[in-house]
N, C-alpha and C positions, 0 to 999 in steps of 0.2 A: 504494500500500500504506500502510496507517495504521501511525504508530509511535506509540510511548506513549511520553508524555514526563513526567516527574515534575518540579514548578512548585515554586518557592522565591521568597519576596520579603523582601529586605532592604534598610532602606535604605542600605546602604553594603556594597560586594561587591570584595574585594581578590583580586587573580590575582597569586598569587605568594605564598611565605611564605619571602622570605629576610628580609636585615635591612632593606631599605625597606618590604617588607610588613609583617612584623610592627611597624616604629614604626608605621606608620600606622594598623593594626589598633588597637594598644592604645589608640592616643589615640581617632580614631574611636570603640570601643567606648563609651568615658566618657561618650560623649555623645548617641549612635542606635545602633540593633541593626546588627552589623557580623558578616558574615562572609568569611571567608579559604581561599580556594581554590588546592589545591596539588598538581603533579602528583607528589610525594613528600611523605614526612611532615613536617616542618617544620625540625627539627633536620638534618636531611637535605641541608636547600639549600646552593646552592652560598658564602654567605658565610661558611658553618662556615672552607673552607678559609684562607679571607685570615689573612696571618700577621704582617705588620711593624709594622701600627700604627693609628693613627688620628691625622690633624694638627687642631692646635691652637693659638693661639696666648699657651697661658698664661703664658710665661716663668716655668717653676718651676726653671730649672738656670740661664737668661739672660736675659736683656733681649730681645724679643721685642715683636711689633705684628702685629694682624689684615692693617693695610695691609700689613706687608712678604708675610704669606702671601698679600695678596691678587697684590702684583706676581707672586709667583714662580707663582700657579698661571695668571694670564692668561699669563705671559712661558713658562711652561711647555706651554702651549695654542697655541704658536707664535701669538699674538694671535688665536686664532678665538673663544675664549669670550666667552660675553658677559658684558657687565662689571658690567651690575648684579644678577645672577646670585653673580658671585665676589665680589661687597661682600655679598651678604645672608649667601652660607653662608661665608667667613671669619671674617665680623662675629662672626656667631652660636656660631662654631665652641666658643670655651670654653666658653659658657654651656649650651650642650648637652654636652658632654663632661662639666660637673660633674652634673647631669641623670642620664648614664646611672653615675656613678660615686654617684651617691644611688639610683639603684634598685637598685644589687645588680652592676656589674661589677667584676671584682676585677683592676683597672688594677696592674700592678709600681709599687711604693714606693722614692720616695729613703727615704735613712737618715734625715731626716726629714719622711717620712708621706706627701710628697708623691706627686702622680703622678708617675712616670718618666716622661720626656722622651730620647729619640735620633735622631740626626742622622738624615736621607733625601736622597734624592736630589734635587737642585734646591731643597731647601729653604735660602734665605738671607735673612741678617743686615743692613742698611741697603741693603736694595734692589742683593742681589747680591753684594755685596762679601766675604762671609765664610759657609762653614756656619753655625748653626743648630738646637741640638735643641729639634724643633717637635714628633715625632711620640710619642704617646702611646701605650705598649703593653701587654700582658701576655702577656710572653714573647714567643713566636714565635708567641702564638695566641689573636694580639687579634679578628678575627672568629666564633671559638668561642666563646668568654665572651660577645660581644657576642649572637649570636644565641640563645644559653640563656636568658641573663636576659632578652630582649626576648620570649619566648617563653613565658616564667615570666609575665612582666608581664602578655602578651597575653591566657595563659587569666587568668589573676587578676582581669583586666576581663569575662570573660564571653564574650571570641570565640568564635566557634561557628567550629569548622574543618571544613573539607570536603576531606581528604588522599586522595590518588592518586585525582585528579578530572583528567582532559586536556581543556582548551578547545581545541574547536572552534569556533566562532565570534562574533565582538563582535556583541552587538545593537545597532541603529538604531531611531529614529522617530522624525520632525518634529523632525527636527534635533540633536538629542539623543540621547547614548550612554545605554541604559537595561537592559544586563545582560549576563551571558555564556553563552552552552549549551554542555555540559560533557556528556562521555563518563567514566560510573565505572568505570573501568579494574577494580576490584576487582568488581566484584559484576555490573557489564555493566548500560547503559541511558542514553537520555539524560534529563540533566537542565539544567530551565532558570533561573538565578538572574535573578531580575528586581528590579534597582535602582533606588535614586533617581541613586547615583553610582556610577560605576566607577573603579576606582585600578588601572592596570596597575603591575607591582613583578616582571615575568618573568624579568630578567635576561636577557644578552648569548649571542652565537652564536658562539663561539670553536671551536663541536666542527666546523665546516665545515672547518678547517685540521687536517693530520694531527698535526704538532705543535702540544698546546695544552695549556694550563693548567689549563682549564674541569671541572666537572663533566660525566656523562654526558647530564643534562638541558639544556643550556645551545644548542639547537638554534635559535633564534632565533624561537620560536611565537606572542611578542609582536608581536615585529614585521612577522612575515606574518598575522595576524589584524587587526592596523591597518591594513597595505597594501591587503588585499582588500575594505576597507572603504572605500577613498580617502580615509584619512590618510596624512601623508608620513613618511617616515624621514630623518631630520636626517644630516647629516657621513656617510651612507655606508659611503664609501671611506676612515675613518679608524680602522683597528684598530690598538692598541697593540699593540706585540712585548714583551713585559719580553726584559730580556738574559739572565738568568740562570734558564732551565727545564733540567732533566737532560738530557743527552745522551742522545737516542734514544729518553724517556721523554715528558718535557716539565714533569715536576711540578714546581709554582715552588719557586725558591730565594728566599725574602724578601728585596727588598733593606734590610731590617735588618743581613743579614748582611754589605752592604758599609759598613753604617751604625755597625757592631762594629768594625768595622776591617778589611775580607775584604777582597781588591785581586785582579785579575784578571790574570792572566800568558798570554804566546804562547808559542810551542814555544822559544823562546831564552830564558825564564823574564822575560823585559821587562815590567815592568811599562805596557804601552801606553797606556792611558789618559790618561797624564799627553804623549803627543803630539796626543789629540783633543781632551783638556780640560784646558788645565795648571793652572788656577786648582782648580777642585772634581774633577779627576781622575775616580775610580768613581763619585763621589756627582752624576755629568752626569745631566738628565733621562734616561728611560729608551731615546726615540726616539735621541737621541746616542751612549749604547753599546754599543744593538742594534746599529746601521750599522758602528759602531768595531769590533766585534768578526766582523762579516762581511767588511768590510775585512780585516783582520786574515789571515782566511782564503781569500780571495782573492788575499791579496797571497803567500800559500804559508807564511804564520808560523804557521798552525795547528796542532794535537796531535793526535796516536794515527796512527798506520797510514795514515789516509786523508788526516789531517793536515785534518778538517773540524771543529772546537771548541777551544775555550780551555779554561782551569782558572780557578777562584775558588778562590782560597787563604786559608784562615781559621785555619790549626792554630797560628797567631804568637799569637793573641790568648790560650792559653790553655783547656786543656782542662774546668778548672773557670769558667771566663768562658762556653764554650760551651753546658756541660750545665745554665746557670742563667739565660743570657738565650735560646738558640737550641736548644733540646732535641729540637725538633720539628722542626729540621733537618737536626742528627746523625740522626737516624731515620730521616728520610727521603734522604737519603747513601747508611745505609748498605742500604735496603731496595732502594731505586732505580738504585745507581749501584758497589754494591760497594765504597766508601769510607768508612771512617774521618777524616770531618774533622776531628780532634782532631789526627792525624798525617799525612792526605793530602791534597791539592786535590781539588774536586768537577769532575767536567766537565761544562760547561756551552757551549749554545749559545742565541738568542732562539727563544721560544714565543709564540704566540698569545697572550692574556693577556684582552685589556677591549677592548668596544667604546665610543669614546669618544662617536660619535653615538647616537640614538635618537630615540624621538617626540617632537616638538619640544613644550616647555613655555614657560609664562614663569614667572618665578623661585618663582609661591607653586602651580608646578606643576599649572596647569589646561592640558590640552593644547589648541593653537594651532593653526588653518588652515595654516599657515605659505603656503601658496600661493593666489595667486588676488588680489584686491581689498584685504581687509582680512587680510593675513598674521600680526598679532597678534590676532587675534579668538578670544576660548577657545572651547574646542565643550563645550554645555550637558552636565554631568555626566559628566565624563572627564576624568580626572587621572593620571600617571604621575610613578615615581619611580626612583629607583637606575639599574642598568648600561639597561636597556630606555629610560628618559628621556634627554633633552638639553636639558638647563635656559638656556643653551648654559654649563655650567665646566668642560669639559675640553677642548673644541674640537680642536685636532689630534692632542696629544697629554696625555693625563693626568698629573697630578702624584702623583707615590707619596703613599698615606697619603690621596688624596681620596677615594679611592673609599668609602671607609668614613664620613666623614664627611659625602658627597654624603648617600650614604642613611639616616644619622641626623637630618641637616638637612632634605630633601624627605622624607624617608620620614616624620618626624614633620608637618610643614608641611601633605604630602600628605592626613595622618589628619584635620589641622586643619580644611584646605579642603572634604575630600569632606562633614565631617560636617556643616561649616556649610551648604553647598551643601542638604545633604539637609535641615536641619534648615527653611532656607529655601524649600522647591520641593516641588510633589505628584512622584505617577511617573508618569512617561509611557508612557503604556499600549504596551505589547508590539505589535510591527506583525503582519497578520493571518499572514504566513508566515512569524514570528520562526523560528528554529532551522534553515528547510528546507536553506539551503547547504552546512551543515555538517555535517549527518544526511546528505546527499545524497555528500557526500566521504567519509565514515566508512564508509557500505555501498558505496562507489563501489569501495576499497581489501579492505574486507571479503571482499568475493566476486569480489575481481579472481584470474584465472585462467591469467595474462599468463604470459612467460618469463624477466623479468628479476626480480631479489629484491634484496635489501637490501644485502648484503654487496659485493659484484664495484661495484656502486653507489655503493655509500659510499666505498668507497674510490678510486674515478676523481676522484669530486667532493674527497673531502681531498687529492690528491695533486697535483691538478689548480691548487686553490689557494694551496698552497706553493709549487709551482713557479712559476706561472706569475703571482700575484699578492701577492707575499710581503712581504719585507722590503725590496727592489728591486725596482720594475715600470719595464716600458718601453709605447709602444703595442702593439709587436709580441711579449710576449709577453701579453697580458690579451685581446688579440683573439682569439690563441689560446685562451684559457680561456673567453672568451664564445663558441664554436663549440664548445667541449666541451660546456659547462654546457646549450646549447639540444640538442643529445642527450640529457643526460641527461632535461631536461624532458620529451622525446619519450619516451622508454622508459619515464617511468611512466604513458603511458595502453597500456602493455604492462608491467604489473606484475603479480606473484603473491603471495601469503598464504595461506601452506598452510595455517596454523589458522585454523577460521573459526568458533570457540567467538567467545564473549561474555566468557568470563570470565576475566581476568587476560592477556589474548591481549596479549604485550607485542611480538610481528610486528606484530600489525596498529599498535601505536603508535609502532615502527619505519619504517612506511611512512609514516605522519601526517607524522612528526619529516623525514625525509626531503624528501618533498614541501616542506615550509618550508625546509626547506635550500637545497632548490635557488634557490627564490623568491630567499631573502635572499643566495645566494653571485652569482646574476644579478645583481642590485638593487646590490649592492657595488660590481660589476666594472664596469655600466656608470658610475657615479658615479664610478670612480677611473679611466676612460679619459677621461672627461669634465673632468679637473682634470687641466690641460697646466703643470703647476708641482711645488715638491716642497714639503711643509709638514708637520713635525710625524711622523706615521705613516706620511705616505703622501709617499713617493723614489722619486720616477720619476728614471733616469736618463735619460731623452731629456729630461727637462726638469729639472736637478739645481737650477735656484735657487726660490728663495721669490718670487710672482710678485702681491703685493699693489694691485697694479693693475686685475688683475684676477682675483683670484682673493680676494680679501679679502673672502668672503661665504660663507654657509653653503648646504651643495648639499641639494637637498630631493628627494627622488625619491617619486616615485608613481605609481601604476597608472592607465590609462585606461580606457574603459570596456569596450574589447576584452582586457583583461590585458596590455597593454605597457607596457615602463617609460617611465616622461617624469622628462626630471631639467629641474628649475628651479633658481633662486636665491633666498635673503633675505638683507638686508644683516647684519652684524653690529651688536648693540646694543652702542654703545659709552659709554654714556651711562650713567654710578655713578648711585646711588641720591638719594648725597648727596657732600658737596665739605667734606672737615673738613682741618683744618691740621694738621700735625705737629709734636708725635706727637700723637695722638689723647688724651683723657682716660682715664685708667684707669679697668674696673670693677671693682665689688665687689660680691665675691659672698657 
């Protein structure tokens, strides 16, 4: 049967419009025809919600060094990041942060003028020894400002945006990535965008776990559209938990709020923390007081009824300190949790949060083979940035406040690259049956007539992975979860979609989103059964130490040419950029 496909060529084509798409967009634009594809409107994505901050190492409140940010986010990455990676985006980190404070974000002011600067978690002072305030905000809703004004930027430059567009899948030819075919969700049809370069910017798969932080988009489409192509997925089995999501809810509590001064108590009001980390207490990376506070509840010191979560208690600091630095906290307290934090503790248990792997890059974000002969070999016009990449700098486990700066730093780098790339290179012509696999998926769902549906599904698969691959794994229970997970695979080629309109059919892009779920909640589970150690994210108790021997490399998973997964290795780059004395010379900006 012939489909009509509607053709688009630009030289430079972003999937995704959070904030590493839109930097990359803007800058891109400046320089070749650029546009940005997104399966919600742009304002919409999921970086609106980040709230604590964005690091930096200005020292506008102290004395501060790129190197000390740089130790604390490798030493934070339980050593998996790679480290020329953490020198280029620490290095860079002020100089871009002044950057977006010149286009228009309205960053919190000291009393003199400066950017505000607050303490986070794992952020320290001569290599450890002391907190820190590194993390630059506004308010409690430093990734909303951030994404306005990069959005402001982006039309300013002339991006052409293509909103509530679903990729379906990455093009190929002769070697080379050269575009994406795209379902318009609104109007019904495909469409094919044919690039010089492709910037993936999809963002992370957090909605797989039933507690999570995530947007409702956040299904991991990136990275099963790279799978299916045989690129690999970097670190896997390395999902961040933050400690402090709402009880029962999951919506993050910023850790700003422990960076104010919030402190986390158990059911005997103890302040615990200060037995898992006596030195930086709350302010421990984030993998530290997840586990601390799971402990916690295992050990029977938990609160409410079932005695399953903690409190974060912040009403010490002052009800006028709250409603002026963390306003969008209170709100969401009292929306979420029925509390008053001016007068009550939130309760709080770990959420889903960030995937710290992704498509592997090297640091000026061209994606990498990563497997095979030449494992740093970029692949011709394909670039990724933000939660979907792995530069490698957050390695096992994320540094609060990077994530924001990841995709400032690659998200601009990204725009850099792709446009150079395009400005250098023709297009590589469209292969004769670009689009068929993904037309072929789309009506395959479309006019599936099965028995099982989305819902009873969805929720096996999120229940499935909190239990059974969470905050603690063992082998015996993720074996379990990989014998669910191949059921579920099996029941959607017995799947339904009762609507079988074209237009606005947000079932059928329920079953799409799905289907990728499953992919990447498998793809996880084998890579975290396959790592017999504990690092960062990912505590196994049958193997509870850190196992650097052998385990001090990054796991790469990919698809064979039968659809099964193969997990490999690559070493870690341990090897800086450059080798400067301390302290480094100061800049001026």
């Amino acid at each position: 049967m012939s489909v009509k496909v509607e053709y688009h060529k630009y030289d430079v084509v972003v999937l995704g419009a959070g904030g590493a798409g839109l930097n990359a967009a803007q800058v891109a634009s400046q320089y070749v025809s650029t546009a940005v594809i997104s399966e919600v409107y742009p304002t919409r994505s999921h970086t609106i919600s980040a709230q604590g901050g964005i690091s930096a190492a200005l020292g506008n409140l102290e004395e501060d060094h790129w190197i000390w940010h740089m130790y604390d986010t490798v030493k934070g990455s339980d050593y998996l990041a790679d480290q020329d990676a953490c020198e280029y985006m620490t290095k860079l980190a002020p100089q871009y942060i002044i950057e977006l404070e010149h286009i228009g974000v309205p960053f919190s002011r000291t009393a003199e003028g400066k950017i505000a600067q607050r303490p986070f978690g794992g952020h320290t002072a001569e290599f450890g020894k002391r907190p820190v305030k590194r993390a630059c905000y506004a308010a409690d809703r430093t990734g909303h400002v951030m994404l306005q004004t990069l959005f402001e930027k982006a039309v300013a430059q002339k991006t052409q945006f293509f909103s509530e567009f679903y990729a379906l899948e990455l093009l190929t030819n002769e070697g080379a990535v050269n575009g994406v075919l795209c379902w318009d969700i609104k109007n019904g049809g495909f469409h094919i965008f044919h690039a010089k370069a492709v910037v993936f910017a999809t963002g992370g798969c957090c909605r797989i776990f039933k507690t999570n932080s995530n947007a409702h988009i956040n299904t991991g489409d990136g990275l099963a559209l790279a799978l299916r192509k045989g690129f690999s997925w970097s670190d896997a089995e390395f999902i961040q938990f933050h400690p402090t999501g709402i009880y029962l809810a999951g919506n993050l509590i910023t850790e700003g709020v422990r960076g104010e001064g919030g402190i986390l108590l158990n059911a005997q009001g103890e302040r615990f923390m200060e037995r898992y980390a006596p030195t930086i207490k709350d302010l421990a990376p984030r993998d530290i007081v997840s586990r601390s506070m799971v402990k916690e509840v295992l050990a029977g010191r938990g609160v409410g009824p079932n005695k399953d979560h903690v409190l974060l208690k912040i009403d010490h600091i002052g009800a006028e300190a709250i409603h002026e630095k963390l306003p969008g906290i209170h709100e969401l307290a009292l929306v979420f949790a029925g509390v008053d934090c001016t007068k009550e503790p939130i309760p709080v248990m770990p959420t889903a949060h960030y995937q710290n792997g992704g498509i592997p890059t090297n640091y000026l974000t061209n994606v990498i083979r990563a497997v095979g002969p030449n494992p740093e070999e970029p692949v011709p016009g394909f670039f990724a940035a933000g939660e979907i990449a792995s530069a490698s700098v957050h390695g096992a486990n994320r540094l609060g406040t990077n994530s924001l700066l990841d995709l400032v730093v690659f998200g601009r780098t990204a725009g850099e690259q792709s446009a150079k790339y395009a400005k250098e290179n023709n297009f590589v012509p469209l292969a004769e049956n670009a689009g068929q696999e993904g037309i072929a998926l789309l009506q395959k769902f479309l006019n599936s007539n099965g028995k099982n549906t989305f819902g009873p599904m969805y929720k096996t698969l999120t229940e499935c992975m909190e239990k059974y691959v969470g905050v603690f794994r063992t082998e015996e229970t993720m074996t379990t979860a990989k014998g669910i997970l191949a059921d579920l695979k099996k029941q959607l080629d017995d799947y339904r979609v009762n609507d079988k309109s074209s237009i606005y059919n947000l079932e059928l892009i329920e079953a799409l989103e799905l289907n990728n779920m499953v992919l990447v909640a498998q793809a996880l589970t084998e890579a975290a059964l396959m790592r017999k150690e504990s690092r960062g994210g990912h505590a196994r108790e049958d193997y509870p130490e850190r196992d650097d021997a052998n385990f001090h490399k990054h796991t790469e998973v990919t698809l064979d040419g039968d659809g099964n997964i193969k997990i490999d290795y690559r070493p870690v780059r341990m090897k800086p950029l450059t080798v400067e004395t301390f302290p480094p010379k100061p800049r001026v900006y």
